[in-house]
C-alpha distance (Angstrom), angle and dihedral (degrees) to the residues before:
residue distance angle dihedral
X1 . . .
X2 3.80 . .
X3 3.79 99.5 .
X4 3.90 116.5 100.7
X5 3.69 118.4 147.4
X6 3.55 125.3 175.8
X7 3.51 120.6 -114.3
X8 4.05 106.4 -81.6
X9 3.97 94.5 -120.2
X10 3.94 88.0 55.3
X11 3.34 111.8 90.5
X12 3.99 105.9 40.5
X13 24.94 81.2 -164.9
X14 3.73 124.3 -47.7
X15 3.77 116.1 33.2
X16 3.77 106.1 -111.8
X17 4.08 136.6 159.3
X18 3.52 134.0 172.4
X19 4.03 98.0 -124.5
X20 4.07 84.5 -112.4
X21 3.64 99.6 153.3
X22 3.45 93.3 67.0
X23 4.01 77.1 87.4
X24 4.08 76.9 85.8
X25 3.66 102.1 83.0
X26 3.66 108.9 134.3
X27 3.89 123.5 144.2
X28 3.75 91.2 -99.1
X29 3.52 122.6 55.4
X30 3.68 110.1 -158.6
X31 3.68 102.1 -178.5
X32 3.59 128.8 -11.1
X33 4.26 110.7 -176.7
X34 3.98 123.7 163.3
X35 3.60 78.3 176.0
X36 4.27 102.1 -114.5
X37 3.72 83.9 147.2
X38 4.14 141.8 6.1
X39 3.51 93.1 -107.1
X40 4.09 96.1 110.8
X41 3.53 90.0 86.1
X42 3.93 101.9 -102.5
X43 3.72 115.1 164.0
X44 3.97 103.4 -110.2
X45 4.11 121.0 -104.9
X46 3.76 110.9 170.1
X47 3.89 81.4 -137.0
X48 3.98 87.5 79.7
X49 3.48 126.8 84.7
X50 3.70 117.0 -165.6
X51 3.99 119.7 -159.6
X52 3.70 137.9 108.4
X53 2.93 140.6 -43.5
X54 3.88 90.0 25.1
X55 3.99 142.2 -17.2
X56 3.64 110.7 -103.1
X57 3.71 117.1 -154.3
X58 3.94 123.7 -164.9
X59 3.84 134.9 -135.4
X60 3.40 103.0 -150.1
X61 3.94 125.9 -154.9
X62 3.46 113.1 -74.4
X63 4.26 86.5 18.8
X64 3.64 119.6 118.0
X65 3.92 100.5 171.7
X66 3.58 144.0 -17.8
X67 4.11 128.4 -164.1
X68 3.63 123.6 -148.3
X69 3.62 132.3 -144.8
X70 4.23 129.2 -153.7
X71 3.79 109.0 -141.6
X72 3.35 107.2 178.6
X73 4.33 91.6 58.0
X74 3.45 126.8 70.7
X75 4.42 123.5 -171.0
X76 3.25 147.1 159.1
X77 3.65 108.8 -173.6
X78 4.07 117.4 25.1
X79 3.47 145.0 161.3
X80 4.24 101.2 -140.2
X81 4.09 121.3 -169.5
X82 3.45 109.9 -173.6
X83 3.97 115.6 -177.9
X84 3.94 119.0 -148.2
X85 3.98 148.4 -178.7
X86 3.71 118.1 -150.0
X87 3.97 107.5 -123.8
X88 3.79 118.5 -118.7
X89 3.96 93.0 -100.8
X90 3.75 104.3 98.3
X91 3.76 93.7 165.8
X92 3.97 90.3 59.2
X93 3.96 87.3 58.8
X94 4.22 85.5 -140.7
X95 3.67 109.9 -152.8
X96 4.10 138.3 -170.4
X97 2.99 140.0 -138.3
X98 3.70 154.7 178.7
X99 4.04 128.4 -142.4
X100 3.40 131.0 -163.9
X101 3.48 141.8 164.9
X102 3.55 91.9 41.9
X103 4.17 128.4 159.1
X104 3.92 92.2 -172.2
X105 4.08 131.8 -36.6
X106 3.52 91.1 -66.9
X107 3.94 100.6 56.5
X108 3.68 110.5 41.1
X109 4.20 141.7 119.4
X110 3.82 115.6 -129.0
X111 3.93 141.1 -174.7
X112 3.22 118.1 -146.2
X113 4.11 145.1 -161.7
X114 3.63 137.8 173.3
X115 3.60 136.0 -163.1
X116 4.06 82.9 -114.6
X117 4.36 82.2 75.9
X118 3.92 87.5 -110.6
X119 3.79 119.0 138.4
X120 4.22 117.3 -162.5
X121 3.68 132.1 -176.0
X122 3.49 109.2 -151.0
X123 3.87 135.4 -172.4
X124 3.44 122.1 -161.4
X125 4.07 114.3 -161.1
X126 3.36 121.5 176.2
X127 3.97 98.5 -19.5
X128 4.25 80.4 -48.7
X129 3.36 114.3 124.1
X130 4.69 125.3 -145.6
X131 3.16 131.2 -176.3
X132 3.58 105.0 -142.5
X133 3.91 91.3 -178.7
X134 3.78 138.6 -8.4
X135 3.88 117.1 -164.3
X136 3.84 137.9 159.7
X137 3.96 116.7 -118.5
X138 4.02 122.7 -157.2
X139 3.55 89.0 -160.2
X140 3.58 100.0 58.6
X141 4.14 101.3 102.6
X142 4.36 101.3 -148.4
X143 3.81 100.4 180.0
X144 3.61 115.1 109.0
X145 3.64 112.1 -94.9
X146 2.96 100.4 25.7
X147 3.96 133.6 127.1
X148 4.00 128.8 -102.5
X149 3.81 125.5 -178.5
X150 4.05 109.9 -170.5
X151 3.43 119.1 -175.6
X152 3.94 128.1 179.0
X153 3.58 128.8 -174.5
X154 3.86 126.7 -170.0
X155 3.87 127.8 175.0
X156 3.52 121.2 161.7
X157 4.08 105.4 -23.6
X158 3.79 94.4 -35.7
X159 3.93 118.2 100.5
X160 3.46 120.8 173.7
X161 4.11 123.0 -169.9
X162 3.74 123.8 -150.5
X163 3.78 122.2 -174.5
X164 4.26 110.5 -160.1
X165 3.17 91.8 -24.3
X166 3.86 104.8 -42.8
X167 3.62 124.0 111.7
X168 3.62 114.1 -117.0
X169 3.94 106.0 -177.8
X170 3.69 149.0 -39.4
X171 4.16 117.1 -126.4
X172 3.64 127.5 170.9
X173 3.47 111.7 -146.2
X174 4.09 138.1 173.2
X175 3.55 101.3 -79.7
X176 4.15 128.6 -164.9
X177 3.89 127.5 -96.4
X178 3.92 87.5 -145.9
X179 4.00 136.6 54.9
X180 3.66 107.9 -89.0
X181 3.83 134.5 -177.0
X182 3.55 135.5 -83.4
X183 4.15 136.8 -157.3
X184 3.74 145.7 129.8
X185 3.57 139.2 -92.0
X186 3.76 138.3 -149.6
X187 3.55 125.2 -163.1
X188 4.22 142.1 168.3
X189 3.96 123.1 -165.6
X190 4.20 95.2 -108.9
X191 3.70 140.1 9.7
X192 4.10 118.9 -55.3
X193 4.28 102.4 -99.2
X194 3.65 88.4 -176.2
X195 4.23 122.6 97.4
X196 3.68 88.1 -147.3
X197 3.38 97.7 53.8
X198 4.11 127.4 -136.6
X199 4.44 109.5 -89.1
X200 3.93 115.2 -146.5
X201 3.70 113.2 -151.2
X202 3.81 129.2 -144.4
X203 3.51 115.6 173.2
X204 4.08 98.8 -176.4
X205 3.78 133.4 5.6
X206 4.22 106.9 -160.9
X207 3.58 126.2 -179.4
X208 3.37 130.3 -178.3
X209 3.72 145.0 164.8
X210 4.09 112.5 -80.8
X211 3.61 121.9 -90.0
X212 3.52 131.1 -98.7
């Protein structure tokens, strides 16, 4: 079951990017897309349009969100960079983020951050939704067009967030004993009004194994 919005009280021009997940160099690349093709082992949505420079992923009318799950990869500890440009809909505050150690689209962790400069950690258990922590970030850039690097590592029960290059947090948190699944996840406060819909860009999804 794809569908997984966040509870609706959670989340109060050229194509350019900063090269930030680059900050994903460890020794063992697990996956490294910039999307030219669907080969990286994303489950298929016809909402998703894969070319270069970037995948582009629509909000249709009536949509407020839609996660995305990698089948083909499998990890338990990771260091994901996932570059993003904030949609032209800044009265939606659209958001990002990346999940991990996820079983399906019920059971999954997620970091989160919206145009609005907030940054969530959510876990999803069961179709249940926790916040595990809500916090404002400075470094988050919210006007559309503009250029957002997340990057999330987790090894062991330690995750740490960074947004363009700025450290956000540490958490510990309950992680798996098994390899798990990984993805992304866009997101705006209410239904899409518009007929034309409101596009999400990702120009590169990198994971690698954690540093250190």
């Amino acid at each position: 079951m794809r569908k997984s919005l966040l509870p609706a009280l959670a989340l109060c021009g050229a194509l350019a990017w900063s090269g930030g997940a680059a900050a994903c160099n460890g020794s063992n690349v697990i996956l490294a897309d910039n999307f030219a093709d669907d080969s990286g082992g994303w489950e298929p949505d016809t909402h998703m349009k894969f070319a270069a420079p970037a995948l582009v992923v629509r909000l249709v009318k009536g949509q407020a969100g839609l996660p995305e799950l990698n089948s083909a990869f499998l990890v338990r500890n990771g260091d994901i960079c996932m570059e993003t440009v904030m949609p032209n809909a800044p009265d939606l505050n659209p958001a990002f983020g990346v999940m991990f150690w996820a079983t399906d689209y019920q059971n999954f962790t997620m970091v989160l951050f919206s145009a609005s400069g907030k940054v969530t950690m959510w876990r999803k258990n069961e179709g249940k939704w926790l916040t595990v922590f809500s916090v404002d970030s400075p470094a988050v850039k919210g006007a559309p067009g503009s250029a957002n690097t997340i990057r999330v590592t987790f090894n062991g029960n330690l995750v740490t967030t960074y947004i363009n290059g700025t450290k956000v947090r540490d958490q510990r948190a309950q992680a798996p004993a098994t390899d798990q699944r990984f993805g992304f996840f866009i997101q705006v406060d209410k239904p899409v009004e518009a007929e034309a819909g409101v596009d999400f860009v990702i120009p590169s999804f990198k994971i690698t194994n954690p540093p250190g």
